[in-house]
PAROVEX-632956 format. One record per residue: x, z, y of N, C-alpha, C in turn; residue number from 1; residue in one letter. Coordinates in steps of 0.2 Angstrom, whole numbers. Layout:
<nodes>
{node {X, Z, Y}, {X, Z, Y}, {X, Z, Y}, NUM, 'A'},
...
</nodes>
This chain:
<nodes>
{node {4, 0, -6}, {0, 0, 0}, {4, 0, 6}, 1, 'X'},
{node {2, -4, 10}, {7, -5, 17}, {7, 1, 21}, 2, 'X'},
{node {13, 2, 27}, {9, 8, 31}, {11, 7, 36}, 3, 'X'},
{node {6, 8, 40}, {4, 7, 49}, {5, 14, 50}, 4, 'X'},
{node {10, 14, 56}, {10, 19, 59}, {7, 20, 66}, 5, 'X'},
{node {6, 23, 69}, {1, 24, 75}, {0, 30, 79}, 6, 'X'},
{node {-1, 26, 85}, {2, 32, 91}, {-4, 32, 97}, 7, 'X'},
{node {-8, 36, 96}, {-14, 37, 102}, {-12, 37, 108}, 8, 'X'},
{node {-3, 40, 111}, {-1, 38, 117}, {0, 31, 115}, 9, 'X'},
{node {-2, 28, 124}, {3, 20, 126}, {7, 23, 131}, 10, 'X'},
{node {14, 23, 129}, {19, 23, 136}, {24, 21, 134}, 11, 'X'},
{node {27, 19, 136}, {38, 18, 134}, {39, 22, 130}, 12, 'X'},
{node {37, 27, 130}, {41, 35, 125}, {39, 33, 117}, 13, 'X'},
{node {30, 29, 118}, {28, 29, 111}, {29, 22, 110}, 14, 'X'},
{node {32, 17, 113}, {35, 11, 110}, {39, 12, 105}, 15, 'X'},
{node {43, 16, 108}, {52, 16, 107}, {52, 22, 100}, 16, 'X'},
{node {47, 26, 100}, {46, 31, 95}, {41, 27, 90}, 17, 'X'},
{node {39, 23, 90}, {35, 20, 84}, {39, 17, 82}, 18, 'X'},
{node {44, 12, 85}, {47, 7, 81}, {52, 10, 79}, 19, 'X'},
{node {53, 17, 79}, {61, 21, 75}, {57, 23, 70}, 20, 'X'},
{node {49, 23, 70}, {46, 26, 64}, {45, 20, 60}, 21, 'X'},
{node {48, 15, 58}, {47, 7, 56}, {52, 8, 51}, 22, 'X'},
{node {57, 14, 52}, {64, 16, 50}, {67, 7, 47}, 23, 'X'},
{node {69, 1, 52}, {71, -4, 51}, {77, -4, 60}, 24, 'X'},
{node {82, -6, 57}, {86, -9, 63}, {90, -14, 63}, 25, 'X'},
{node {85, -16, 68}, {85, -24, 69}, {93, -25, 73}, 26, 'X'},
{node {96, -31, 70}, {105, -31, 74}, {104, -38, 74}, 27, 'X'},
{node {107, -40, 79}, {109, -43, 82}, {107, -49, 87}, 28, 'X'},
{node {106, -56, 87}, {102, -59, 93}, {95, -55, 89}, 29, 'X'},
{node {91, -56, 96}, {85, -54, 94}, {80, -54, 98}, 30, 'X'},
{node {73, -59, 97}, {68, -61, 100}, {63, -58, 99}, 31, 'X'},
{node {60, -55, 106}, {55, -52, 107}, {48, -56, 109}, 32, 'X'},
{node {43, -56, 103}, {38, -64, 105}, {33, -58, 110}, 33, 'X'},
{node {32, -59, 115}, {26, -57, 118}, {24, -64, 121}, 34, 'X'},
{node {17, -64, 124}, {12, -68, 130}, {15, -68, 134}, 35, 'X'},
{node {16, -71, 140}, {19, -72, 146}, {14, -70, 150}, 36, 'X'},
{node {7, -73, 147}, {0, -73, 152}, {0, -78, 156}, 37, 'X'},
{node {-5, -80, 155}, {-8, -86, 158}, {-7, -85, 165}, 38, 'X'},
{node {-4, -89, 171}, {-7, -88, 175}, {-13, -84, 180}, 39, 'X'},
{node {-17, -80, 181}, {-23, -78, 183}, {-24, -72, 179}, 40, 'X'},
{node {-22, -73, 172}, {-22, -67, 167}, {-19, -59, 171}, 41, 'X'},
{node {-24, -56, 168}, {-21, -48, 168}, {-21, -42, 164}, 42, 'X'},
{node {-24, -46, 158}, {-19, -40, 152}, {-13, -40, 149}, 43, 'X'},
{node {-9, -44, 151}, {-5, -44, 146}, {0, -39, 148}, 44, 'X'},
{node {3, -39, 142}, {9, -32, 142}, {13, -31, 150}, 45, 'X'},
{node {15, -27, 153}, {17, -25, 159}, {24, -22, 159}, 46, 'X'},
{node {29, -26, 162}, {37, -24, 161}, {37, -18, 162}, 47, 'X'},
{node {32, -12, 167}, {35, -6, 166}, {33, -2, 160}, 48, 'X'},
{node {29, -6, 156}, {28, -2, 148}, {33, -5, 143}, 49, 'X'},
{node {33, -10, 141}, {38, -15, 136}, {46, -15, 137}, 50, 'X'},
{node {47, -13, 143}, {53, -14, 148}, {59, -10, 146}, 51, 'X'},
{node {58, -2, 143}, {62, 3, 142}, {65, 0, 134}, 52, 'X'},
{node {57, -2, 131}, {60, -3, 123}, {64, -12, 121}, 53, 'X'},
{node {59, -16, 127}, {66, -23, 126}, {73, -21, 126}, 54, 'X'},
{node {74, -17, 133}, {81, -17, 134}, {85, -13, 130}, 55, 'X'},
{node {81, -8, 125}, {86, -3, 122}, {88, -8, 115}, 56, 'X'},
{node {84, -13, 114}, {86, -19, 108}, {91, -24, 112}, 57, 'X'},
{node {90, -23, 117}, {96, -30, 122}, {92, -35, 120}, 58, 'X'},
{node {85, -37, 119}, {82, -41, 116}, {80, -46, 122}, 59, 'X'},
{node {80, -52, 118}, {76, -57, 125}, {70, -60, 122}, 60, 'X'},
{node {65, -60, 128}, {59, -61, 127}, {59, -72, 126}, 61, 'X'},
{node {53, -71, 121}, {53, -77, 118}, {46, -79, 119}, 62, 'X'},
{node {45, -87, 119}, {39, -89, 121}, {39, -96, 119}, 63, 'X'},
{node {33, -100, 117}, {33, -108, 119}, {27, -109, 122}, 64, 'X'},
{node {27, -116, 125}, {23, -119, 130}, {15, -119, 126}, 65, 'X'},
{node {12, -119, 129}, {5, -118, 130}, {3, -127, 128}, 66, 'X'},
{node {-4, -129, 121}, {-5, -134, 120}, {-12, -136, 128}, 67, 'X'},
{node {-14, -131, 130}, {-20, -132, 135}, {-18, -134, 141}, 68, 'X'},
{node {-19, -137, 145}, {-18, -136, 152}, {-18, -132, 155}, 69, 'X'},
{node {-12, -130, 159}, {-11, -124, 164}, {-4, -122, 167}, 70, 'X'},
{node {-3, -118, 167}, {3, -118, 172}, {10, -115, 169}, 71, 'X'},
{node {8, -116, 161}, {13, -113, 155}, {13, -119, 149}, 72, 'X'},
{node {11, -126, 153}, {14, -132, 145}, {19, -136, 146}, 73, 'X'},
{node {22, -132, 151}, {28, -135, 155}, {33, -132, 155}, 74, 'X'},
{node {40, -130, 152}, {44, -125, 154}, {45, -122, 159}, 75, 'X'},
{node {48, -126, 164}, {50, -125, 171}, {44, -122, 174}, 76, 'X'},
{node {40, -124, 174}, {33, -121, 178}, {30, -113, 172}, 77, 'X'},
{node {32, -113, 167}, {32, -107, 163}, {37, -100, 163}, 78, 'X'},
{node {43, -104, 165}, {46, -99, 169}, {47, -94, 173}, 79, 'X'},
{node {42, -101, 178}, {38, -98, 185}, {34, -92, 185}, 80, 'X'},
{node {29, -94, 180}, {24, -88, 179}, {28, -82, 174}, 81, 'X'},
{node {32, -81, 170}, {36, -76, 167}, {38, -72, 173}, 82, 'X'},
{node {43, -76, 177}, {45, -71, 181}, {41, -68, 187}, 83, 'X'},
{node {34, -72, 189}, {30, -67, 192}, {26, -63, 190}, 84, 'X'},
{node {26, -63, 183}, {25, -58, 178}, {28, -53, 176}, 85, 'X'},
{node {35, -52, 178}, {38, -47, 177}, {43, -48, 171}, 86, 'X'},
{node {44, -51, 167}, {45, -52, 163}, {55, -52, 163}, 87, 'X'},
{node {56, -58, 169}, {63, -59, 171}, {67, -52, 172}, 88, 'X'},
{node {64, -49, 174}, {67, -42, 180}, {70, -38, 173}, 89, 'X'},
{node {68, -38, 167}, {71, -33, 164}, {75, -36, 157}, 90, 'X'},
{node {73, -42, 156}, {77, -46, 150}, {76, -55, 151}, 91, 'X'},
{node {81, -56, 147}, {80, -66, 148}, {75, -65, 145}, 92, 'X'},
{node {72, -73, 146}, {66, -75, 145}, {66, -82, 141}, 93, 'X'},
{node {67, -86, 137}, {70, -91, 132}, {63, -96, 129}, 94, 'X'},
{node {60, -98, 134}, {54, -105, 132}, {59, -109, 125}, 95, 'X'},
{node {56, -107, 121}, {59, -108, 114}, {59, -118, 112}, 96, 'X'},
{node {54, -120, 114}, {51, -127, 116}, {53, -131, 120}, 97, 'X'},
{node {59, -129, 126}, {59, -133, 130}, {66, -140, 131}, 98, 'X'},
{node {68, -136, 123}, {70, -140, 122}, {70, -145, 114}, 99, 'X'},
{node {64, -145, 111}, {61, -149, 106}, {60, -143, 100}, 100, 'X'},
{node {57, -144, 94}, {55, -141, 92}, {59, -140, 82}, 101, 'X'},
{node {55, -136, 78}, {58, -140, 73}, {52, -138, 68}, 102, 'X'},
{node {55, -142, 62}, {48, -143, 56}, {48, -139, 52}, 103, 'X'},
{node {46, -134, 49}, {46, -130, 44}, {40, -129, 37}, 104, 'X'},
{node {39, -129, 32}, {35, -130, 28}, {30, -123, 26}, 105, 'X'},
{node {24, -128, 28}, {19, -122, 25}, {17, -123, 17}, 106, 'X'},
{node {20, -117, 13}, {20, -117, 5}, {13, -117, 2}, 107, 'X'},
{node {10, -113, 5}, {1, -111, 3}, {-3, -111, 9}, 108, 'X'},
{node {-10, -114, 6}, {-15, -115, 10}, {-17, -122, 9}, 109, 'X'},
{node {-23, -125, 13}, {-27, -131, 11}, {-27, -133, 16}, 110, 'X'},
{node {-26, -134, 23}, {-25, -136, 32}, {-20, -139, 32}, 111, 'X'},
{node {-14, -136, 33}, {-8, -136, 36}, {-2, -139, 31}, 112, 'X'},
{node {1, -144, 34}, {8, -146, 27}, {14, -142, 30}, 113, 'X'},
{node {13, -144, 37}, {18, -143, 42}, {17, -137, 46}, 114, 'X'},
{node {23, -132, 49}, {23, -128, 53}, {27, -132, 59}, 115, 'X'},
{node {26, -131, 67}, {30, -135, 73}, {34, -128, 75}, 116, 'X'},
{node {39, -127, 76}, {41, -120, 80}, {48, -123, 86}, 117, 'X'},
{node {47, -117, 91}, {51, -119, 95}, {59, -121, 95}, 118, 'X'},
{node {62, -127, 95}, {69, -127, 91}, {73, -121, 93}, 119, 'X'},
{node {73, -117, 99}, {76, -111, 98}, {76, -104, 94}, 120, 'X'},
{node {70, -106, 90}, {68, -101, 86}, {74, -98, 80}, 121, 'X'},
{node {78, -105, 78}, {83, -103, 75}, {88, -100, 77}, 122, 'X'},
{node {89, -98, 83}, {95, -96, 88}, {96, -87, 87}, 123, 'X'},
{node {88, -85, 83}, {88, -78, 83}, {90, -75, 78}, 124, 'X'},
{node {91, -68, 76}, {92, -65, 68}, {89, -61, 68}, 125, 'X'},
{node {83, -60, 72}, {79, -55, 70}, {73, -56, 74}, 126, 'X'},
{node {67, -53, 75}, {62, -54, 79}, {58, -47, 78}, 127, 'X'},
{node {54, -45, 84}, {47, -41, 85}, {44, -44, 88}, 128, 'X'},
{node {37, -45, 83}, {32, -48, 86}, {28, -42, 89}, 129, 'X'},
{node {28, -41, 96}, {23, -38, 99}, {17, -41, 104}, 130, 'X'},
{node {14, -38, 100}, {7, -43, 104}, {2, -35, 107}, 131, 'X'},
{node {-2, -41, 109}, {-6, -39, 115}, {-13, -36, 111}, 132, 'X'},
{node {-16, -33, 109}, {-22, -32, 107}, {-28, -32, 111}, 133, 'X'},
{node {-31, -38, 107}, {-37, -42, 113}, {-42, -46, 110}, 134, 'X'},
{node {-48, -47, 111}, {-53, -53, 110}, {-49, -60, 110}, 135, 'X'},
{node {-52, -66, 108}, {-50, -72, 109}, {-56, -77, 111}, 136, 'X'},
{node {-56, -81, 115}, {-62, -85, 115}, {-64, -91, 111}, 137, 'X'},
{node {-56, -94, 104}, {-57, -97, 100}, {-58, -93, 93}, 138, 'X'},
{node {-51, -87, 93}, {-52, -84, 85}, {-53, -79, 87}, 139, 'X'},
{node {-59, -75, 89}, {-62, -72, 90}, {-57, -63, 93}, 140, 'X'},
{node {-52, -63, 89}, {-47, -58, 90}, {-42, -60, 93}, 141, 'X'},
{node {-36, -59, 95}, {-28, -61, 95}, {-25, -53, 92}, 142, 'X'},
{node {-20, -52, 91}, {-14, -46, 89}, {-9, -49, 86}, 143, 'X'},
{node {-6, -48, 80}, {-1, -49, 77}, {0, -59, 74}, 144, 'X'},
{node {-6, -57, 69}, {-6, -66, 66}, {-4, -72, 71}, 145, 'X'},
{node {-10, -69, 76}, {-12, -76, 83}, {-3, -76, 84}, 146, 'X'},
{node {0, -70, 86}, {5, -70, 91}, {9, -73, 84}, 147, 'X'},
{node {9, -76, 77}, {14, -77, 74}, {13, -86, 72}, 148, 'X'},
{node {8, -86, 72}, {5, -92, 71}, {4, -96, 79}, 149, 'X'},
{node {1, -95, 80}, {-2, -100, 87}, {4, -98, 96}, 150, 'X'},
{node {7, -94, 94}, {12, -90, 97}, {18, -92, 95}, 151, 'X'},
{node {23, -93, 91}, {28, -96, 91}, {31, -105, 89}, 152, 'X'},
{node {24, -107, 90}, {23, -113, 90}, {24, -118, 94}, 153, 'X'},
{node {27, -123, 95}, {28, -129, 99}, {24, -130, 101}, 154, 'X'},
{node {22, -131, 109}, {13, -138, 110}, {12, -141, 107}, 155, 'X'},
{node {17, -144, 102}, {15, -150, 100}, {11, -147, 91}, 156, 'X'},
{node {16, -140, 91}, {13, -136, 84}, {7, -132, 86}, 157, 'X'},
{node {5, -128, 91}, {0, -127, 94}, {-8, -132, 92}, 158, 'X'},
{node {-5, -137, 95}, {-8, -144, 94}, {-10, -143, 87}, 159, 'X'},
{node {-7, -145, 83}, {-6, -144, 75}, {-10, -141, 72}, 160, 'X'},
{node {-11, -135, 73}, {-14, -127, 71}, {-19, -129, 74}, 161, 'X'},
{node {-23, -129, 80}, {-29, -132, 82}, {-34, -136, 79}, 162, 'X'},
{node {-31, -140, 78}, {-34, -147, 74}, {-34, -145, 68}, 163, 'X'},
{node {-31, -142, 66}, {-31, -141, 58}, {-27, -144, 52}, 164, 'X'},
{node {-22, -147, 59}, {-18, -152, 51}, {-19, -159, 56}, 165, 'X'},
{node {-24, -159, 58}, {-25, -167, 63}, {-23, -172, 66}, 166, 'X'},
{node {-19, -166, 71}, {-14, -170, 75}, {-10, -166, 79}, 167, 'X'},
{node {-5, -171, 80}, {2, -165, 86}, {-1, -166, 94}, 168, 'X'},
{node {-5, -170, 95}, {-5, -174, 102}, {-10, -166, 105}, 169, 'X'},
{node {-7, -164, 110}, {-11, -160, 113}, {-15, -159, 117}, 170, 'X'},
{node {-16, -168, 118}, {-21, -170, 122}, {-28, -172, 118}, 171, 'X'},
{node {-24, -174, 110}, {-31, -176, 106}, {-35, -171, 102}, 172, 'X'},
{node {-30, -166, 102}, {-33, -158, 97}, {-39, -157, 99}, 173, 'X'},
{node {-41, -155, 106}, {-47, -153, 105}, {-52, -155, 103}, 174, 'X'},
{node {-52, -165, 104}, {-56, -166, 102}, {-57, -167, 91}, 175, 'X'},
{node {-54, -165, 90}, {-55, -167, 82}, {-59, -161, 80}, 176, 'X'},
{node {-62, -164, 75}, {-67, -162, 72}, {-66, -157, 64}, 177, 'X'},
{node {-70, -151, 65}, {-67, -147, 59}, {-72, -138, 59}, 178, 'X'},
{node {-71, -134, 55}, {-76, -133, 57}, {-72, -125, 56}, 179, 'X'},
{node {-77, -120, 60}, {-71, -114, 64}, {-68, -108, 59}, 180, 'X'},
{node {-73, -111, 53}, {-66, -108, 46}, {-61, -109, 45}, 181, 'X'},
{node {-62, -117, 44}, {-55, -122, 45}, {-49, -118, 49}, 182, 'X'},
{node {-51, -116, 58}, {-46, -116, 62}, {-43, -108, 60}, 183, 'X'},
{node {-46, -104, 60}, {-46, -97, 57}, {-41, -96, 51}, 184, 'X'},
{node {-43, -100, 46}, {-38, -104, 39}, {-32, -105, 42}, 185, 'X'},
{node {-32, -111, 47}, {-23, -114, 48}, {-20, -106, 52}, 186, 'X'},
{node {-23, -104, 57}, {-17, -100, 59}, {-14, -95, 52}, 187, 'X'},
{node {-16, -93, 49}, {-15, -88, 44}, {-10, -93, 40}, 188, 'X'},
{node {-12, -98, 38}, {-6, -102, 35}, {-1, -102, 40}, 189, 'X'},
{node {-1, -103, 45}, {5, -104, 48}, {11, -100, 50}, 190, 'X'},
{node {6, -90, 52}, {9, -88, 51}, {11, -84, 44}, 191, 'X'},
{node {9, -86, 38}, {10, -85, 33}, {20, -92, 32}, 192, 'X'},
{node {18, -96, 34}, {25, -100, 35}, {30, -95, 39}, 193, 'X'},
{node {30, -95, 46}, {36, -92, 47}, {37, -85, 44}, 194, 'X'},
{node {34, -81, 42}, {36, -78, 38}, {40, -78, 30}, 195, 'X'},
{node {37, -82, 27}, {40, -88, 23}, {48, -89, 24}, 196, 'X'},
{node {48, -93, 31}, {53, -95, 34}, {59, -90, 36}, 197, 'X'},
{node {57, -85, 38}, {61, -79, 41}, {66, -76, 34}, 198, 'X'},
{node {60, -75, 30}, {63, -71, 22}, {66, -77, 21}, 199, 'X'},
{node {66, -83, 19}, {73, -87, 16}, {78, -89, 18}, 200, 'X'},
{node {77, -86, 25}, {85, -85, 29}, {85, -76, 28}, 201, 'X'},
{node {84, -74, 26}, {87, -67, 27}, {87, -62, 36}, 202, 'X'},
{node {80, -64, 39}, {80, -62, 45}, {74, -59, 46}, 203, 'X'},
{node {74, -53, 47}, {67, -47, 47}, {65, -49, 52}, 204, 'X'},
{node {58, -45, 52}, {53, -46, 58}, {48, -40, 57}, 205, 'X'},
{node {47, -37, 63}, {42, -31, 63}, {37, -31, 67}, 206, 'X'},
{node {31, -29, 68}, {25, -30, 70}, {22, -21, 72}, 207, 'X'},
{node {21, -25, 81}, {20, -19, 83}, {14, -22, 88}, 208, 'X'},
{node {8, -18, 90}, {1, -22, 95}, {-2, -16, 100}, 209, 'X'},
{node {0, -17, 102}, {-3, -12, 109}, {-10, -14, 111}, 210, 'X'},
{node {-13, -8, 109}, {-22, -8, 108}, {-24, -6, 119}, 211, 'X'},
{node {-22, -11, 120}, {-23, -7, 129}, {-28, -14, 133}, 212, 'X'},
{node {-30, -11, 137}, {-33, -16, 141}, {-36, -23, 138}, 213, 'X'},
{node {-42, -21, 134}, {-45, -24, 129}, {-50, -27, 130}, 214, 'X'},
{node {-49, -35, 132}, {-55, -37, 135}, {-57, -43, 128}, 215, 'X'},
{node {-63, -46, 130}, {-66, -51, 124}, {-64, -57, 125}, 216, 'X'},
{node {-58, -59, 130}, {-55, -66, 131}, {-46, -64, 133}, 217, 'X'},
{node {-42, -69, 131}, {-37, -67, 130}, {-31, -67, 134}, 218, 'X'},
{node {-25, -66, 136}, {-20, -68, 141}, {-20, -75, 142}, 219, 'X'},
{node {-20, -78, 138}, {-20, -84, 139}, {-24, -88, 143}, 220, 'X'},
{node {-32, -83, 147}, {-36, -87, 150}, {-35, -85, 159}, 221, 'X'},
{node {-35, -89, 162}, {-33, -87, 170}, {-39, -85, 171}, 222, 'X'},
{node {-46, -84, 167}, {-50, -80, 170}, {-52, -74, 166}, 223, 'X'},
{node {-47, -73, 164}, {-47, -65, 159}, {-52, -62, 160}, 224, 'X'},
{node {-58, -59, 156}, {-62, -55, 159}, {-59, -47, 161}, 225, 'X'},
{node {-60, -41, 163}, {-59, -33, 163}, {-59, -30, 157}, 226, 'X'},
{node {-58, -27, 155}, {-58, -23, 148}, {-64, -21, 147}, 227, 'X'},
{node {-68, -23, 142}, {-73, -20, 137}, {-74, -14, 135}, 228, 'X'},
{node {-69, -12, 134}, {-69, -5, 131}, {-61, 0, 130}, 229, 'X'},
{node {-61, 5, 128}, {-58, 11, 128}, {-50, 9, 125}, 230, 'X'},
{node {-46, 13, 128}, {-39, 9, 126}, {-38, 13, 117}, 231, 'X'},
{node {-34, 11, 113}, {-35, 13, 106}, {-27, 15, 106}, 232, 'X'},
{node {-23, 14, 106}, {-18, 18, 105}, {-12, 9, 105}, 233, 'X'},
{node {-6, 13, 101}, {-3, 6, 96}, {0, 9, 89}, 234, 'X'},
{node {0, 4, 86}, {0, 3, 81}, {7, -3, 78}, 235, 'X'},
{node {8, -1, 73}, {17, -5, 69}, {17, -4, 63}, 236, 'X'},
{node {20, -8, 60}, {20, -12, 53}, {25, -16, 50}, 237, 'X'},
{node {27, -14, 44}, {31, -20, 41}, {25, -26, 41}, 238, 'X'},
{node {19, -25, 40}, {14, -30, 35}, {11, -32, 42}, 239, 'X'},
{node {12, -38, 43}, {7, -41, 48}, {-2, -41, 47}, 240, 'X'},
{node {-5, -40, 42}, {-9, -40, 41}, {-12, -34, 39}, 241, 'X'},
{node {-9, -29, 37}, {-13, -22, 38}, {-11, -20, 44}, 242, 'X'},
{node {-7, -22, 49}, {-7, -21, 57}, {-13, -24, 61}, 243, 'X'},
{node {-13, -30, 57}, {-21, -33, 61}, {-27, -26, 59}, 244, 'X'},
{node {-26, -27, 51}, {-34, -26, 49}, {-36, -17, 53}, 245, 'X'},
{node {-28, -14, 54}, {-29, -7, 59}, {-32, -9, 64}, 246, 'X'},
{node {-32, -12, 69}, {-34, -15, 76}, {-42, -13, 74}, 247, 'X'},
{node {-42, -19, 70}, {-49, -21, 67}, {-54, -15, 68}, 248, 'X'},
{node {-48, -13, 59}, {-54, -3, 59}, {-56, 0, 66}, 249, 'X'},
{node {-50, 2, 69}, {-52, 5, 74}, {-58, 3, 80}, 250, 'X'},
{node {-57, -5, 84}, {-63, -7, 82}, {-71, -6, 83}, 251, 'X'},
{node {-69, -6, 76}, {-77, -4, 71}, {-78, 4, 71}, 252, 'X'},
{node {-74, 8, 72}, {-75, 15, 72}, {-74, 16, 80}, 253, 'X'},
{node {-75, 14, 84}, {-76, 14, 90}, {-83, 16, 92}, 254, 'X'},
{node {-85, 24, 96}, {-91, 25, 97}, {-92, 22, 106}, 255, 'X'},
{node {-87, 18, 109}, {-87, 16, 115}, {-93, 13, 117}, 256, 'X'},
{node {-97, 13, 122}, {-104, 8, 120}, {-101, 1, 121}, 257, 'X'},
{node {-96, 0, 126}, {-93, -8, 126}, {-91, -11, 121}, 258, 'X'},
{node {-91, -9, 115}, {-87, -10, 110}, {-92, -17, 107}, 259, 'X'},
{node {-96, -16, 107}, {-103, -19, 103}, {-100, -29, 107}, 260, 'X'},
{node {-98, -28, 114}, {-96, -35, 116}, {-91, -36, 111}, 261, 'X'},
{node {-87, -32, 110}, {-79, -36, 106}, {-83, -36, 98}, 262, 'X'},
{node {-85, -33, 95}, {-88, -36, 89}, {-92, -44, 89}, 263, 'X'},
{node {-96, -43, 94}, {-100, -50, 94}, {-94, -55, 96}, 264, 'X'},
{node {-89, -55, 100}, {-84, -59, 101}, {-81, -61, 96}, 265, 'X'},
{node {-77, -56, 92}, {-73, -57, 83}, {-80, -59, 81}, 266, 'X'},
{node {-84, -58, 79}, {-88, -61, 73}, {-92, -66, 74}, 267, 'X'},
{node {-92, -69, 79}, {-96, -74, 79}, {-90, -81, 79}, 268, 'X'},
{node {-85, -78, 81}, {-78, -82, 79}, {-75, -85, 72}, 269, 'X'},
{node {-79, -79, 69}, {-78, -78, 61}, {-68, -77, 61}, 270, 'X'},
{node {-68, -71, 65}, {-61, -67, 67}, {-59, -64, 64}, 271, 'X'},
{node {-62, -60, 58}, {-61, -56, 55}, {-60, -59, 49}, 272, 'X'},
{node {-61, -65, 46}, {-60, -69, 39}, {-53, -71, 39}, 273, 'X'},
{node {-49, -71, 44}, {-43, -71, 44}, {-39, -65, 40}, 274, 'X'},
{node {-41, -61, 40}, {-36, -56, 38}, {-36, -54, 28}, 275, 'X'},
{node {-44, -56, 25}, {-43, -58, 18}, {-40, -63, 15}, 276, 'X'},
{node {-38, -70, 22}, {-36, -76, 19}, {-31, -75, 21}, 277, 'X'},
{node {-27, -73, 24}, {-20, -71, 25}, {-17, -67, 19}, 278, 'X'},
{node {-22, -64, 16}, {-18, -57, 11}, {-19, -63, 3}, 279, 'X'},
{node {-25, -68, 4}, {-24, -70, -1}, {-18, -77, -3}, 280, 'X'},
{node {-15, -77, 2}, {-9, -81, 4}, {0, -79, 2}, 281, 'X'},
{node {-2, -69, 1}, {3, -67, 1}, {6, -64, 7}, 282, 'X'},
{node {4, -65, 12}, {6, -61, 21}, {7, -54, 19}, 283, 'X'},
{node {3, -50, 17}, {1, -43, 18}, {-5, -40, 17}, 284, 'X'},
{node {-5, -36, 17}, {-12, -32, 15}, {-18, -30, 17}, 285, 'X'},
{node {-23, -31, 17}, {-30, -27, 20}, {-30, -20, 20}, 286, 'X'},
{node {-25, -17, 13}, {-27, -9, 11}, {-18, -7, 14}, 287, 'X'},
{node {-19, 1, 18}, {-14, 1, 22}, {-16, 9, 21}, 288, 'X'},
{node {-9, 14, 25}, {-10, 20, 25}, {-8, 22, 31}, 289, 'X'},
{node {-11, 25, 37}, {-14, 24, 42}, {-6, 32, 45}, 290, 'X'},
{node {-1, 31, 48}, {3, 37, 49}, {2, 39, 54}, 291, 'X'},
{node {-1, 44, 57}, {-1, 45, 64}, {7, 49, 67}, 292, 'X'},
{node {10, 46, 74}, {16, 48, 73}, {16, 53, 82}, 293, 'X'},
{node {10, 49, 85}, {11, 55, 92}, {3, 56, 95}, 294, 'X'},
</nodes>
């Protein structure tokens, strides 16, 4: 059984103390995947929280370009927004895509043959996936998987994952035709692939999702809704998918009244069928033991 560690404070003090409860140490280059946030966005993680524990890993924050239109499917213009994000002031910042991408195989699933990822992605030896924990307006959820899947993806693999398999063109993904199990299906293969990919090079990865500022649309949208409901703590994992399905529980054990919006959100996304399909792939597990650490 997996175990999720978890910390009802959010501060620097309970970053830095969760990920020492992971009893993993990550050496040497090493990429921290967060959101940049869109533009207009305002949940996403905030340099004076993530700031104390990038810098104690001398980690550089990683990203690629955005398959959507906006002000992040550009490098140079993605930059821009990092650094008015706060992002720059405390660590580099590495658009993983800005300089072409690379192909990697997805071994299981029925969507995806290919995975597209940033060609710098190879440049690291280890990674923390820290994501955002949040509503989505396409997979109903985002946390860990999104941030592994649709998150360190090329535009043009972005694109990829969207369509289902369809096409790299970022301009023709949206419109292809598929249906919203399909798209729920490929992210899970995909980040079932990098993960895949990580273990056959011998380069760990840990999974940590800051349950804060929890609204039912994602960093990604420049018109971010407000938070929906009550901040939940954070949570970390060897297993990406019991660190999702924790988010989830909590969640559903949430006596918040606003709470009732982020359910209708994941479910009608059918956001929450990700995380059986993921386990039945091999990612990780649904059954987790839950360690409370502050």
């Amino acid at each position: 059984m997996a175990k999720v560690f978890y910390s009802k404070e959010i501060s620097p003090k309970a970053l830095l103390e969760i990920y020492k409860a992971l009893g993993v140490e990550l050496k040497g280059k090493i990429g921290i995947k967060v959101s940049t946030g869109e533009k207009g966005a305002k949940g996403f993680l905030k340099a004076d929280l993530i700031g104390p524990f990038v810098k104690s890993l001398n980690g550089t924050i990683v990203e690629c370009n955005t398959a959507y239109p906006g002000a992040r499917n550009d490098a140079k213009e993605h930059m821009k927004v990092a650094e008015e994000h706060g992002f720059t002031s405390f660590a580099d910042v590495d658009i993983m895509d800005s300089e072409g991408e690379i192909k990697i195989t997805v071994n299981k699933g029925k969507h995806l043959k290919y995975d597209l990822l940033g060609s710098h992605f190879d440049n690291y030896d280890a990674f923390v996936n820290l994501a955002h924990g949040k509503g989505h307006m396409m997979g109903g959820f985002g946390a860990n998987l999104k941030n592994q899947s649709i998150g360190f993806a090329s535009r043009n693999g972005k694109a990829y994952i969207h369509s289902c398999g369809q096409t790299e063109d970022p301009d023709e993904c949206w419109n292809s035709k598929h249906e919203q199990i399909d798209f729920i299906e490929s992210m899970a293969e995909a980040a079932t692939a990098v993960a895949d990919y990580l273990e056959s090079q011998n380069k760990p990865i840990v999974y940590i999702t800051v349950m804060n500022a929890i609204s039912t649309s994602c960093d990604c949208d420049e018109n971010q809704d407000d938070p929906v409901m009550e901040d939940l703590g954070i949570v970390a994992s060897l297993d990406p998918v019991a660190n999702d399905q924790a988010f989830i529980d909590m969640i559903w054990a949430s006596k918040d009244p606003g709470v009732a919006k982020m359910k209708e959100r994941i479910d009608s996304r059918l956001g929450r069928e990700i995380l059986p399909y993921a386990e039945s792939l091999g990612l990780g597990s649904t059954k987790y033991e839950l360690i409370e650490i502050l």
